[in-house]
C-alpha positions as CSV (number, residue, x, y, z in Angstrom):
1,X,0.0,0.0,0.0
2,X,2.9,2.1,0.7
3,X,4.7,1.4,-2.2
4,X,1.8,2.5,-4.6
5,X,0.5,5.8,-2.5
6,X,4.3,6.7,-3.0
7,X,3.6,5.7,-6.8
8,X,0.8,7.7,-7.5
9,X,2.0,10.9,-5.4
10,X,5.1,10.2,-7.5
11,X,3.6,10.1,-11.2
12,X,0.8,13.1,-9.8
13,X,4.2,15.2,-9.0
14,X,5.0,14.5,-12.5
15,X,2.3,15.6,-14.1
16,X,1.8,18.3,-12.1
17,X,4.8,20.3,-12.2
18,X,4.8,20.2,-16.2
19,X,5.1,23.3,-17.5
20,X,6.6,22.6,-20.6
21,X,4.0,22.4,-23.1
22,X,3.9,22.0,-27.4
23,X,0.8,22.0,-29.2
24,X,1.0,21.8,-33.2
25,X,-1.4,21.6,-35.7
26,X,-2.8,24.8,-34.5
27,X,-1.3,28.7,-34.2
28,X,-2.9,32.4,-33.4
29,X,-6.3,32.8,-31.1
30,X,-7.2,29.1,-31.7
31,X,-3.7,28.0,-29.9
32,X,-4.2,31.1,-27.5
33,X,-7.4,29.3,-26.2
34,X,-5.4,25.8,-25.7
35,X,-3.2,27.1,-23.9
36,X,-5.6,28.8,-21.4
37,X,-7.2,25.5,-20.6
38,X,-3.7,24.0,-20.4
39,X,-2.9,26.1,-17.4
40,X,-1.6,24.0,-14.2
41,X,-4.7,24.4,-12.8
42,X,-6.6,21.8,-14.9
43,X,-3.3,19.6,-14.7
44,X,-3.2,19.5,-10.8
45,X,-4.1,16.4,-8.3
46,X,-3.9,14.2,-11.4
47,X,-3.5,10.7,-9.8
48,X,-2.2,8.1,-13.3
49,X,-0.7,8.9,-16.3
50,X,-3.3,7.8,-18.1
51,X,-6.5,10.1,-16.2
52,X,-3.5,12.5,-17.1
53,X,-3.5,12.0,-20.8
54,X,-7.4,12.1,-20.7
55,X,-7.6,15.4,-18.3
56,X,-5.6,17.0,-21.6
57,X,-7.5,15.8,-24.6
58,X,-11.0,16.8,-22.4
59,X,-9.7,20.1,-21.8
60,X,-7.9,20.4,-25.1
61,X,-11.4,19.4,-26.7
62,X,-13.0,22.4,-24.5
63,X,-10.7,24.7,-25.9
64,X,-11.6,24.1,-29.8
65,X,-15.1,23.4,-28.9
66,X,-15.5,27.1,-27.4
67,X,-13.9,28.6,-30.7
68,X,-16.2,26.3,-33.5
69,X,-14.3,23.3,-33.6
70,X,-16.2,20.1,-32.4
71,X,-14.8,17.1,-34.9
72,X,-10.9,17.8,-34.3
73,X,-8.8,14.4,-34.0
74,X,-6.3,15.3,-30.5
75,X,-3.0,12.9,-29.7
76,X,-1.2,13.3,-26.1
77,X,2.1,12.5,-25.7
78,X,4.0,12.5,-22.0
79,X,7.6,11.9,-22.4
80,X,9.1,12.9,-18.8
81,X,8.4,16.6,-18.3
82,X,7.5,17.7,-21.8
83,X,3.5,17.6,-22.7
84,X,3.1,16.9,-26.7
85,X,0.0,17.7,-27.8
86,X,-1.2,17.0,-31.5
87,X,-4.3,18.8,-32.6
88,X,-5.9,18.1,-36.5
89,X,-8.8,20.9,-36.1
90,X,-11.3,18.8,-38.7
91,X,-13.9,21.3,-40.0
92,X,-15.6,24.2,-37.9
93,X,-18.9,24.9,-36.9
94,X,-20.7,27.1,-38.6
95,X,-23.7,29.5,-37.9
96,X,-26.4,29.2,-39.8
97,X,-29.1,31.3,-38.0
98,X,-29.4,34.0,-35.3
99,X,-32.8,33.9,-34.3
100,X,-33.9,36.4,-32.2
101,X,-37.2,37.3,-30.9
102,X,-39.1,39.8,-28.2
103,X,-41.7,38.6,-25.9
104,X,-44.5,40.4,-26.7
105,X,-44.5,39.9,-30.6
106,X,-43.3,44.0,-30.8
107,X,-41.1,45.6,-33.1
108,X,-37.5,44.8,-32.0
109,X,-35.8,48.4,-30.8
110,X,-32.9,49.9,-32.6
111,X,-30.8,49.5,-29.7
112,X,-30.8,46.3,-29.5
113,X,-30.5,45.8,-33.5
114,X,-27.1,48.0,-33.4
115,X,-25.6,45.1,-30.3
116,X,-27.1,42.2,-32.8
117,X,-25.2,43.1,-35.9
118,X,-22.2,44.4,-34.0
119,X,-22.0,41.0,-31.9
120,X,-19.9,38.9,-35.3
121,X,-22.5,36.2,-35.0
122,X,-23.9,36.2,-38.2
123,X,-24.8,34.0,-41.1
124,X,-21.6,32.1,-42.1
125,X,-18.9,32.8,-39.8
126,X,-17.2,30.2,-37.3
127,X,-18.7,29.9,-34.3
128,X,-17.1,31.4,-31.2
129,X,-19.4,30.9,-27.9
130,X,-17.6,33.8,-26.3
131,X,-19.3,36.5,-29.1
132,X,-22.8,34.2,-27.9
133,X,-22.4,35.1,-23.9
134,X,-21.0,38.7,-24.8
135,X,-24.0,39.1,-26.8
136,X,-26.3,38.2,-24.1
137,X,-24.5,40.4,-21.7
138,X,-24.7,43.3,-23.8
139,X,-28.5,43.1,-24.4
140,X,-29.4,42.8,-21.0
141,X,-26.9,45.6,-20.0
142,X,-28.4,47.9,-22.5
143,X,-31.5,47.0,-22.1
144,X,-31.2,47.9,-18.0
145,X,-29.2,51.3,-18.8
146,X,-32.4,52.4,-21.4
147,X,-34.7,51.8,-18.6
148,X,-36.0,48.2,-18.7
149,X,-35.0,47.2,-15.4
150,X,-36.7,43.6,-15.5
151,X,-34.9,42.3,-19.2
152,X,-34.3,38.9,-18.8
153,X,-34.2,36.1,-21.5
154,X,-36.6,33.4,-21.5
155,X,-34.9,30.9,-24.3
156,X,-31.4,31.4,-24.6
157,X,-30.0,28.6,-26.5
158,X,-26.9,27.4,-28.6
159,X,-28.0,24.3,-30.6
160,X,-24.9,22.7,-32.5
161,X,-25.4,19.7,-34.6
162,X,-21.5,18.2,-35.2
163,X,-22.3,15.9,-37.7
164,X,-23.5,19.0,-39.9
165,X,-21.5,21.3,-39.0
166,X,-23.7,23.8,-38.4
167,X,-25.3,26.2,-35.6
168,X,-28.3,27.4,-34.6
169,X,-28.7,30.9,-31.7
170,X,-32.1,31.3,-30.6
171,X,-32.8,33.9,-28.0
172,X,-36.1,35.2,-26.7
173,X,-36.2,38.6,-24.4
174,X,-38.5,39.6,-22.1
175,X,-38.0,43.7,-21.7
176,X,-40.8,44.2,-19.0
177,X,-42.2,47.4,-18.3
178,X,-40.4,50.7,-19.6
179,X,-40.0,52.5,-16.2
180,X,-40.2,56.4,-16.1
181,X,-39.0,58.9,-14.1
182,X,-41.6,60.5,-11.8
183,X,-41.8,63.5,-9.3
184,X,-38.5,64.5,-8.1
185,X,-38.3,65.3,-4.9
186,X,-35.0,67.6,-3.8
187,X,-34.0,67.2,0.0
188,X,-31.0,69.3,1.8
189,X,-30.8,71.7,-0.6
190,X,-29.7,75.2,0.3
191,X,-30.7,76.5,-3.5
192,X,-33.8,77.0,-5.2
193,X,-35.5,74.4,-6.6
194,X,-36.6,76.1,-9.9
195,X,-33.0,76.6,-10.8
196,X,-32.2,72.8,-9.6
197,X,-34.9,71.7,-12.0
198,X,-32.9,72.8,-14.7
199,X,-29.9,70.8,-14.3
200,X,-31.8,67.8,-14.4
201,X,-31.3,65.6,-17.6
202,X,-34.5,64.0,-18.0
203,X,-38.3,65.5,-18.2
204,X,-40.9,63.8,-16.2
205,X,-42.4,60.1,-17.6
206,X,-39.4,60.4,-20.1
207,X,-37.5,56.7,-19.9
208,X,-35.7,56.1,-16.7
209,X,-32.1,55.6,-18.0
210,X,-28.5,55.0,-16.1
211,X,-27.5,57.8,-18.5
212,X,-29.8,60.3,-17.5
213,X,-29.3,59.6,-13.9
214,X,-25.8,60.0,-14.4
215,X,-25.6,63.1,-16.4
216,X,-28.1,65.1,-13.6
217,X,-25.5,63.9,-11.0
218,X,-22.3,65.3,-12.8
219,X,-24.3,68.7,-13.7
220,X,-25.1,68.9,-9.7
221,X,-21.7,68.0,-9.0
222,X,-20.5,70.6,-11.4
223,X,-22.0,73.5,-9.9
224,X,-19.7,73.3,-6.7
225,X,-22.9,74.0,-4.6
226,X,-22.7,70.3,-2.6
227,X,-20.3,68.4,-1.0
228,X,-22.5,65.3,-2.3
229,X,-25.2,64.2,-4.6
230,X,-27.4,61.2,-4.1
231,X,-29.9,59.8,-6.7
232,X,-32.5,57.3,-5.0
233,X,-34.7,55.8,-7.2
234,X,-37.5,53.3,-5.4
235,X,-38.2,51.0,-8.1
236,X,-40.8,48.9,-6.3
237,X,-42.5,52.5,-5.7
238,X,-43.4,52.6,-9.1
239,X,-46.9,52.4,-10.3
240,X,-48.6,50.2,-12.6
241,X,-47.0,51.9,-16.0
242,X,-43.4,52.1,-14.2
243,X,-43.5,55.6,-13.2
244,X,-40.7,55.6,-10.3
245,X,-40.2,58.9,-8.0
246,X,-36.9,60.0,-7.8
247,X,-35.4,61.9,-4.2
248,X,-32.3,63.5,-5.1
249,X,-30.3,64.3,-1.8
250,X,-27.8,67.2,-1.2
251,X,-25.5,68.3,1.0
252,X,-24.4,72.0,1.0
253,X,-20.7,72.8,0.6
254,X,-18.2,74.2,2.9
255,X,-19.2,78.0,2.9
256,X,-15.5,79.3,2.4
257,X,-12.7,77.4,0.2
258,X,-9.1,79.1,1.4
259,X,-6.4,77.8,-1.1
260,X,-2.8,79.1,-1.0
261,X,0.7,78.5,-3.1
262,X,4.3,79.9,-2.3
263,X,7.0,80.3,-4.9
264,X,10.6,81.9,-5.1
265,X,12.3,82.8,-8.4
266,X,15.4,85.2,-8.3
267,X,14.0,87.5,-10.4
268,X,11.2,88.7,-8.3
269,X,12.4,87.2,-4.9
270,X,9.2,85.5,-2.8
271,X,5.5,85.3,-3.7
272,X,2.4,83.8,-2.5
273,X,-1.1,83.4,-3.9
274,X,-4.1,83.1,-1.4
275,X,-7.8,82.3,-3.0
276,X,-11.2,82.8,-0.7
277,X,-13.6,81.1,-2.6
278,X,-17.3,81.2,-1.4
279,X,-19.3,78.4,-4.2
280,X,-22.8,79.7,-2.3
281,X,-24.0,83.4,-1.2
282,X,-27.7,82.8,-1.8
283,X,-30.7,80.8,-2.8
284,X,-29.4,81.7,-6.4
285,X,-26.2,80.0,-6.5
286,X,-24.3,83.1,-6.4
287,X,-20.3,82.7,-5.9
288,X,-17.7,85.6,-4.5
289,X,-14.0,84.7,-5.7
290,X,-11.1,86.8,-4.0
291,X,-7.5,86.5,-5.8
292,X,-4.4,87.8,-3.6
293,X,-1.2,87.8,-5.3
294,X,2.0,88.8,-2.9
295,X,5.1,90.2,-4.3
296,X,7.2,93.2,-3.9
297,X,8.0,94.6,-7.4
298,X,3.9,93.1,-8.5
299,X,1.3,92.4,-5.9
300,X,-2.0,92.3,-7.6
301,X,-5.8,91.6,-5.5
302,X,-8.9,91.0,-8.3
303,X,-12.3,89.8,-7.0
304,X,-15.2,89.0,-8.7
305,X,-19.1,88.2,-8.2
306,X,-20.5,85.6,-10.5
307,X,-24.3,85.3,-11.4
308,X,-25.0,81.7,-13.0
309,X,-28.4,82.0,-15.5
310,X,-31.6,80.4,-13.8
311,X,-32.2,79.4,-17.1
312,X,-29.1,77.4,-17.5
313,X,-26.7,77.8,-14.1
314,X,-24.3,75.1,-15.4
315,X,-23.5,76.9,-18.7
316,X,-24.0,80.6,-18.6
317,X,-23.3,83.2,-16.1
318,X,-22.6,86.9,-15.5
319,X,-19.7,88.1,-13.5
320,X,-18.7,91.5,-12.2
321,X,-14.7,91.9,-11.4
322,X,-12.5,94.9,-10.0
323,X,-8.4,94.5,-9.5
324,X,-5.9,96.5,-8.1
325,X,-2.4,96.0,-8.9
326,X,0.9,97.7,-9.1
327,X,4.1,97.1,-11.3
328,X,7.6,98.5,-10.5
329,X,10.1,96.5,-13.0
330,X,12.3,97.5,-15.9
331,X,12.0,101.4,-16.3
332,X,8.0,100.7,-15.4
333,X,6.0,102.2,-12.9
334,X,2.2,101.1,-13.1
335,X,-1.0,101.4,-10.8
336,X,-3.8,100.3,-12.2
337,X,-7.5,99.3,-11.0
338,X,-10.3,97.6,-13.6
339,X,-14.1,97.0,-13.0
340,X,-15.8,94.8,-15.9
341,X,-19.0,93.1,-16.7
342,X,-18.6,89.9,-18.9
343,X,-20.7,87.4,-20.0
344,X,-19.6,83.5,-20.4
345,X,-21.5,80.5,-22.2
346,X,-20.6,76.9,-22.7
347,X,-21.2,76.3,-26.3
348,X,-20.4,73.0,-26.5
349,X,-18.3,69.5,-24.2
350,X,-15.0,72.2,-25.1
351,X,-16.0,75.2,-26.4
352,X,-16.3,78.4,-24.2
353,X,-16.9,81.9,-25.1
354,X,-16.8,84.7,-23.0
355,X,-18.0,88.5,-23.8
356,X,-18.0,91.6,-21.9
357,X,-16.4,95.3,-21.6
358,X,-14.1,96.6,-18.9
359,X,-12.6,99.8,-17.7
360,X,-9.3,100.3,-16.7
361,X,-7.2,103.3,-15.1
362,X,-4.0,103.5,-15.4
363,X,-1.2,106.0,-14.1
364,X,2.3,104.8,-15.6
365,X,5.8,106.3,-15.9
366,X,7.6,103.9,-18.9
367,X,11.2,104.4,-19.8
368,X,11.3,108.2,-18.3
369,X,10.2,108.9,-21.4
370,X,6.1,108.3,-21.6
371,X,3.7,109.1,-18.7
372,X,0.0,109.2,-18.8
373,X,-3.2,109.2,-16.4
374,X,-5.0,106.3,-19.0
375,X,-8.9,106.3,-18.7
376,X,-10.3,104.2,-21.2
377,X,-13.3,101.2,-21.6
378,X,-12.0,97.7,-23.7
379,X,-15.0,95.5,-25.2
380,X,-13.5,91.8,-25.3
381,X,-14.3,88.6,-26.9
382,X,-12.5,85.3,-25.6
383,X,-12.9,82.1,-27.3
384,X,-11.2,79.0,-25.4
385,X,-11.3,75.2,-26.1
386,X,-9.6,72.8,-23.2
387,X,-9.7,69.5,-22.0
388,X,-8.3,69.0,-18.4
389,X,-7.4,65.5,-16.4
390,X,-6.2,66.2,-12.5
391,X,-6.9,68.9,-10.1
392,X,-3.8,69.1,-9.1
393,X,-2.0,68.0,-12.0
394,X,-3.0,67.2,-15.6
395,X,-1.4,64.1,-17.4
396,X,-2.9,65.1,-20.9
397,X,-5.0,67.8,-22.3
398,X,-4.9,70.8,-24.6
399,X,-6.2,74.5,-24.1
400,X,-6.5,76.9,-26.6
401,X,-7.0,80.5,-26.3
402,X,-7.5,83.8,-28.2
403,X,-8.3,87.0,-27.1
404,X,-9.6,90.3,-29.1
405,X,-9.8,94.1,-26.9
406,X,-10.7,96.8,-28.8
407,X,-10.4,100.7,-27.4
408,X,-11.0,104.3,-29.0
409,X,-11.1,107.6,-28.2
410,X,-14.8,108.1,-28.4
411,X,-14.7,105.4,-24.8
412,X,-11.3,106.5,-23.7
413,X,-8.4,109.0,-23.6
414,X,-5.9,107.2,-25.3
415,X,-5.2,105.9,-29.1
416,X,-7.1,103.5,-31.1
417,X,-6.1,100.2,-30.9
418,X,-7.0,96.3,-30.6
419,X,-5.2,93.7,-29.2
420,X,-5.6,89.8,-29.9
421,X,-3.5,87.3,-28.1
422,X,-3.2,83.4,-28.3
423,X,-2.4,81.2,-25.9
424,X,-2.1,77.4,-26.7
425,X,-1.0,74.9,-24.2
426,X,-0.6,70.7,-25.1
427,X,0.4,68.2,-22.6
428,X,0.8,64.2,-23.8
429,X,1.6,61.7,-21.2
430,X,3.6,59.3,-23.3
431,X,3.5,56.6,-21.4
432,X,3.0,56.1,-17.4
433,X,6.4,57.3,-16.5
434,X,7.1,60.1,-19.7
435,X,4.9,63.2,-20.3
436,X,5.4,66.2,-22.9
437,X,4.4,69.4,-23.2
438,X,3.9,72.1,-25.3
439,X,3.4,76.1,-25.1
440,X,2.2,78.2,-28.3
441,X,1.5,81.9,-27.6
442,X,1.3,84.9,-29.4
443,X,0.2,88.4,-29.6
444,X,-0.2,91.7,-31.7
445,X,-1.5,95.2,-31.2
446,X,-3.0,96.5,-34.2
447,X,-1.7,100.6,-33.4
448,X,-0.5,103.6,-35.4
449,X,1.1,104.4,-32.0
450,X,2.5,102.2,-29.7
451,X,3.9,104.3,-27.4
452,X,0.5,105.6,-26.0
453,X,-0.6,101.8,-25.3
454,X,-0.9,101.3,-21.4
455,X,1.9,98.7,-20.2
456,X,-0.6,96.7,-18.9
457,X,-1.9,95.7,-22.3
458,X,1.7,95.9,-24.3
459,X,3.6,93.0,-24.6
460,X,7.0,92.1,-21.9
461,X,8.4,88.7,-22.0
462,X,11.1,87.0,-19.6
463,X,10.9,85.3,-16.1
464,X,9.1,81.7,-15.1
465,X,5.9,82.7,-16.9
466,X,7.3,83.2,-20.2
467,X,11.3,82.5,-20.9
468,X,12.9,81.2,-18.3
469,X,16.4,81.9,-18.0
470,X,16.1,85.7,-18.2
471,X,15.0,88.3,-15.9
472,X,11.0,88.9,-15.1
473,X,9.7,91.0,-18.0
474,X,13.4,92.2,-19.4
475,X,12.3,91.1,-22.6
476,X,11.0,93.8,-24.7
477,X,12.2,96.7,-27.3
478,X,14.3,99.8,-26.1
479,X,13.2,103.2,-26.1
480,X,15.7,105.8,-27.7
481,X,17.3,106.1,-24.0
482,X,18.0,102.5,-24.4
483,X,14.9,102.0,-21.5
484,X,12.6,99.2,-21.6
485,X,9.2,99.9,-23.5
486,X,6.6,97.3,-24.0
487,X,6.6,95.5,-27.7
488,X,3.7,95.6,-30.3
489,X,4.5,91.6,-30.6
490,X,5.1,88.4,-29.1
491,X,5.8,85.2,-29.4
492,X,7.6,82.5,-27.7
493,X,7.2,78.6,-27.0
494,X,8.1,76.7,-24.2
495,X,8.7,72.9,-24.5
496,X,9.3,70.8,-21.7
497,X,10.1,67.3,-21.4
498,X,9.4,65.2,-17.8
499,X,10.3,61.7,-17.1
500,X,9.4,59.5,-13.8
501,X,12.9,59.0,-11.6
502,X,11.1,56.9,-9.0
503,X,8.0,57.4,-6.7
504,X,6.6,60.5,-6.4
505,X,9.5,62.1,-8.4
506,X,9.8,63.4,-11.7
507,X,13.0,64.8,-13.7
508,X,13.0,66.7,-16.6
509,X,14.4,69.0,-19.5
510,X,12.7,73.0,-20.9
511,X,13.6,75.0,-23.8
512,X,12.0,78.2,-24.1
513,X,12.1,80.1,-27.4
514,X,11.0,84.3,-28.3
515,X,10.7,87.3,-28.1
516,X,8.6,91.0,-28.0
517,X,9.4,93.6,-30.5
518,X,8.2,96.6,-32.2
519,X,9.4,96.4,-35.5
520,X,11.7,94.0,-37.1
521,X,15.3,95.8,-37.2
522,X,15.0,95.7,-32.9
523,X,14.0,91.9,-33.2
524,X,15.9,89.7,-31.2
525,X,15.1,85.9,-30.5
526,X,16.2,84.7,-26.8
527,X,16.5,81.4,-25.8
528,X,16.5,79.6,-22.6
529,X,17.4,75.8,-20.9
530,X,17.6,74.0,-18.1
531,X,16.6,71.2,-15.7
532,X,13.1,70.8,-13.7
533,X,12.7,68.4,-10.7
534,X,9.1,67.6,-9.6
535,X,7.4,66.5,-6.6
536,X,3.8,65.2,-6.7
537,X,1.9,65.6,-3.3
538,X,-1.4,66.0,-2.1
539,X,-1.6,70.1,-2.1
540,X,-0.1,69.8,-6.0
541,X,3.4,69.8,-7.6
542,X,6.7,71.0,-5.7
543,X,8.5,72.2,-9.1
544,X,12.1,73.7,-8.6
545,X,13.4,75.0,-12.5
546,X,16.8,76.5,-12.9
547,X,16.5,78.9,-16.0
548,X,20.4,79.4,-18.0
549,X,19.6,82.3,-20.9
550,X,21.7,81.1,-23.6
551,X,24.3,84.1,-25.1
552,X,24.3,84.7,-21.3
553,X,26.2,84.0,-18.2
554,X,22.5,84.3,-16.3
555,X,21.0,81.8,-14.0
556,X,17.9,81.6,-12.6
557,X,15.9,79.6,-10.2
558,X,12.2,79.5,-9.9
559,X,10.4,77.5,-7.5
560,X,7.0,76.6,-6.6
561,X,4.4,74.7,-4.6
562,X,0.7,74.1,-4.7
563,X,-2.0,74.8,-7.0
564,X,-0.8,76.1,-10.7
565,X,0.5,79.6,-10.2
């Protein structure tokens, strides 16, 4: 007895611990699918070599079976610890009818149709019985998602006749009741309910779908008014015809949002940014936004007071802004204020547009040279198009921007002139550890004198926002006194490579390229490289940049932390 329990462990271990395998007769998905019912697991506890050799050929006869192959001739050879397996496939099964049918004798509906011919089980191909259970799954799922919440099939059968060849799918569905959406009910909402109403994305008795539901939950989620948003649909509340209430519950958000960054470059020393945010002042979803940007040679505080549409809260709004800022660099003294009204809408999933005239006073000193007290309104017209991935930190995404402002002396105190400016930004992550990106941007003010544009709305490049490498705004034409003035162009790109080093860490390469000029003999094209080490973490990226200005013995260091500055 002991002798032959230490037999059969012996031969089982044999068996068992095969792993090397050769099947022939056979190549591409057909060998793929012999090889998944090879696995160890079906060769494990095998007690003979001969239940061995039979545990193969069953599970080797599984395998063509399940792809359309029921009359293939299969050899099994075990020499020591190599498996031979010899497979003559014979001819496949083919399908010779898909019959399909409703329960209630109606007209079969188009959604269904589209999963039937996209489903590769039609006349004449080789049966595969995975395509039969995807199919299945796919009807009911859709059929669930467009608001038949009982589908379920009452025949669902795969008849196969191996000694023709052929196959035969029937498959009868029962729908059920088409359930609608009823009353809706809003609970724990601070805002009114007529404006709620209109973020919905379904009318009342229209068909109860997953996508409908979905959709009125992102649009709530979008507004920023609730911490969460819960759909509760009762569907054994539902009357005879399927009508189901809906109670959509809501938590208010945090009254005040208080977000901060902190950067250093050597150009303009320390700054911070501080945000108050309010989402909610009112029953009608009205939001305060407080900007605070701290720096010695260009602190800046803008606030503004946005209005969404009752109509549509999610995709139009009005907005009243004001700023106050001040600018001391490069042979520039600047204090300005603004007030505007402007308009935005959501055209379309990327498309914004935004519309709306400001005034601006400005009291400037440039180059020693030109002074004015500027008083002057600017109708605008922005037209943007963005994707965006992260909060914190987008993987891959594109914005586009361009920007008309138009002034005149019949609003104003100053010159004629119009501005349009482009900005275009692309980032590609290449693969989980590479990412690229990309910045286009350009501008030009159309003026018969450039001198008597503000510097606010002329054109300065230089520092971490635009070419790194050089100092903050030093990039620009020279006034007769060899003094900075502010250009009538720009343009300049910024590339920057970033690859994964190891955790949380990410290395990488820039190369910044442009300039701002006035006219072509004073145009100069200034370049800029260096290194960039990253930090993801919670509050956003730790970035430190060190800038070298090529044709230059300058270096520069900019630094940052938190939310996008």
């Amino acid at each position: 007895m002991r002798k032959l329990l230490f037999f059969l462990l012996f031969l089982s271990s044999v068996v068992s611990a095969n792993e090397n395998i050769k099947i022939t007769g056979v190549e591409g998905n057909i060998k793929k699918n012999v090889e998944l019912y090879l696995n160890k697991d079906h060769l494990m506890n095998v007690g003979n070599k001969s239940f061995s050799i039979e545990t193969i050929k069953v599970n080797v006869k599984n395998a063509l079976n399940a792809v359309g192959y029921y009359n293939s001739n299969i050899k099994v050879n075990i020499i020591r610890n190599q498996i031979d397996v010899e497979i003559e496939l014979g001819k496949p099964i083919i399908l010779q009818q898909l019959d399909f049918s409703l329960l209630s004798n109606k007209k079969t509906p188009n959604f269904i149709n589209n999963i039937i011919k996209r489903s590769k089980l039609e006349r004449g191909v080789i049966l595969n019985q995975k395509f039969y259970e995807k199919l299945k799954e796919k009807i009911i799922e859709k059929s669930i998602s467009k608001g038949y919440f009982d589908a379920k099939f009452i025949i669902h059968k795969l008849y196969i006749s191996p000694s023709l060849n052929e196959a035969i799918v029937k498959l009868k569905l029962s729908l059920g009741k088409l359930y609608k959406f009823g009353l809706t009910d809003f609970k724990g909402s601070q805002i009114n309910e007529s404006i709620l109403k209109n973020l919905l994305d379904y009318k009342q008795n229209s068909p109860l779908t997953i996508k409908s539901l979905n959709n009125t939950t992102n649009n709530l989620s979008l507004t920023n008014w609730f911490s969460s948003v819960e759909i509760e649909r009762k569907l054994t509340k539902s009357d005879k015809n399927g009508v189901v209430p809906i109670t959509i519950l809501l938590s208010p958000a945090t009254k005040n949002f208080l977000t901060t960054g902190i950067g250093y470059d050597s150009d303009s020393g320390l700054y911070a940014k501080i945000n108050w945010f309010k989402p909610w002042l009112n029953a009608d979803g009205d939001s305060f936004n407080l900007n605070t940007y701290i720096n010695t040679n260009e602190p800046e505080v803008s606030a503004s007071y946005r209005m969404p549409s009752k109509g549509n809260p999610l995709n139009i709004y009005n907005e009243f802004s004001t700023s106050l800022s001040y600018v001391g660099t490069h042979d520039t003294i600047s204090k300005n204020a603004s007030f505007g009204f402007n308009r935005y809408q959501k055209l379309s999933t990327f498309y914004n547009i935004a519309y709306g005239i400001n005034f601006y006073y400005e009291n400037y000193k440039q180059a020693s040279i030109y002074s004015d007290i500027a008083k002057f309104f600017v109708p605008s017209i922005t037209l943007t198009r963005s994707t965006k991935g992260n909060k914190f930190r987008l993987d891959s995404g594109n914005s586009e921007q361009i920007t008309v402002e138009y002034t005149n002396p019949s609003i104003g105190n100053i010159p004629s002139f119009t501005r349009i400016t482009s900005t275009n930004t692309f980032v590609q992550k290449l693969n989980k550890a590479q990412r690229l990106i990309l910045s286009i941007n350009g501008g030009y003010i159309i003026t018969d004198n450039i001198n008597r544009v503000p510097p606010s709305f002329s054109f300065f490049l230089g520092g971490g926002n635009s070419i790194r490498g050089f100092d903050y705004q030093s990039i620009s034409p020279q006034a007769i006194n060899g003094k900075q003035v502010g250009g009538k162009y720009q343009f300049y790109t910024r590339t920057e490579y970033q690859h994964k080093i190891f955790n949380k860490w990410w290395g990488g390469i820039f190369y910044d390229y442009g300039s701002s000029w006035s006219s072509k003999k004073n145009l100069r094209w200034y370049r800029g490289i260096g290194p960039v080490i990253i930090r993801n973490t919670r509050f956003g990226d730790f970035s430190l940049y060190i800038g070298h200005g090529l044709g230059t013995n300058e270096i520069h260091f900019y630094f940052s932390l938190g939310v996008s500055l």
